[in-house]
C-alpha positions in Angstrom: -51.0 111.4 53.3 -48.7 108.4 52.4 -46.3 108.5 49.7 -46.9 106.5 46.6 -44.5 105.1 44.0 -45.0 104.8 40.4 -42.9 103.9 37.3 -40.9 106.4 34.9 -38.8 106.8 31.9 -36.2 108.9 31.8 -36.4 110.8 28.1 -33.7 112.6 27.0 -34.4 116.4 25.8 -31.9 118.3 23.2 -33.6 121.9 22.0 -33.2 122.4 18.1 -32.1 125.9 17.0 -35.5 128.0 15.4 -33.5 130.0 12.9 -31.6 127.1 10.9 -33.5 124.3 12.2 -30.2 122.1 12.0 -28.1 122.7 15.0 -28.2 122.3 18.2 -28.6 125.0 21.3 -25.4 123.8 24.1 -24.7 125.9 26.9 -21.4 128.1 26.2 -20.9 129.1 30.0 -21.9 132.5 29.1 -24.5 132.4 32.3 -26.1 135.8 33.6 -27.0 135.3 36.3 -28.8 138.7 37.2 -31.2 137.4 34.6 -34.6 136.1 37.4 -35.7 133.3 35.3 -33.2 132.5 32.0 -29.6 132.7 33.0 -28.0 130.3 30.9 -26.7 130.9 27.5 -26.9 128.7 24.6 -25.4 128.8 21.4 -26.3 126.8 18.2 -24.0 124.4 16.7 -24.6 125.2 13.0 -25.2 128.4 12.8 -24.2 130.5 15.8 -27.8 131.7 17.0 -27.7 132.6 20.9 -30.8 131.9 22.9 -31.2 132.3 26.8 -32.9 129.3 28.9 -33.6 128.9 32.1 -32.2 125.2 32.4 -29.2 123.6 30.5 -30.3 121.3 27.2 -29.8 118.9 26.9 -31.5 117.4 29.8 -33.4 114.6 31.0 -37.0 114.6 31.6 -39.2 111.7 33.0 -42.5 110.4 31.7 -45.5 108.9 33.8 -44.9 105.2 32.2 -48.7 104.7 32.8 -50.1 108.1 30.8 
């Protein structure tokens, strides 16, 4: 096998809260890290709502630029 190179975009990724659908989910620093697969704790901007990820939004993601 030979490695390959091919272009990207990097696309930034912020994760809207599901009970106001106005905030946004940040990391408060609350992590639990016993948790196996969502340790980090987010909290909503607007209206407080607590939700438990497995990564830290917002994030960066990249896109195939060819698909």
């Amino acid at each position: 096998m030979m490695e390959q190179t091919f272009e990207v975009q990097p696309c930034g990724v912020k994760y809207i809260c599901d009970t106001c659908g106005e905030g946004e989910l940040l990391p408060n620093g609350k992590n639990d890290w016993s948790a196996e697969q969502k340790p980090f704790e987010h909290e909503c901007t607007e209206c407080g709502q607590k939700k438990m990820f497995s990564e830290k939004y917002p994030l960066v993601r990249y896109k195939n630029v060819d698909e």
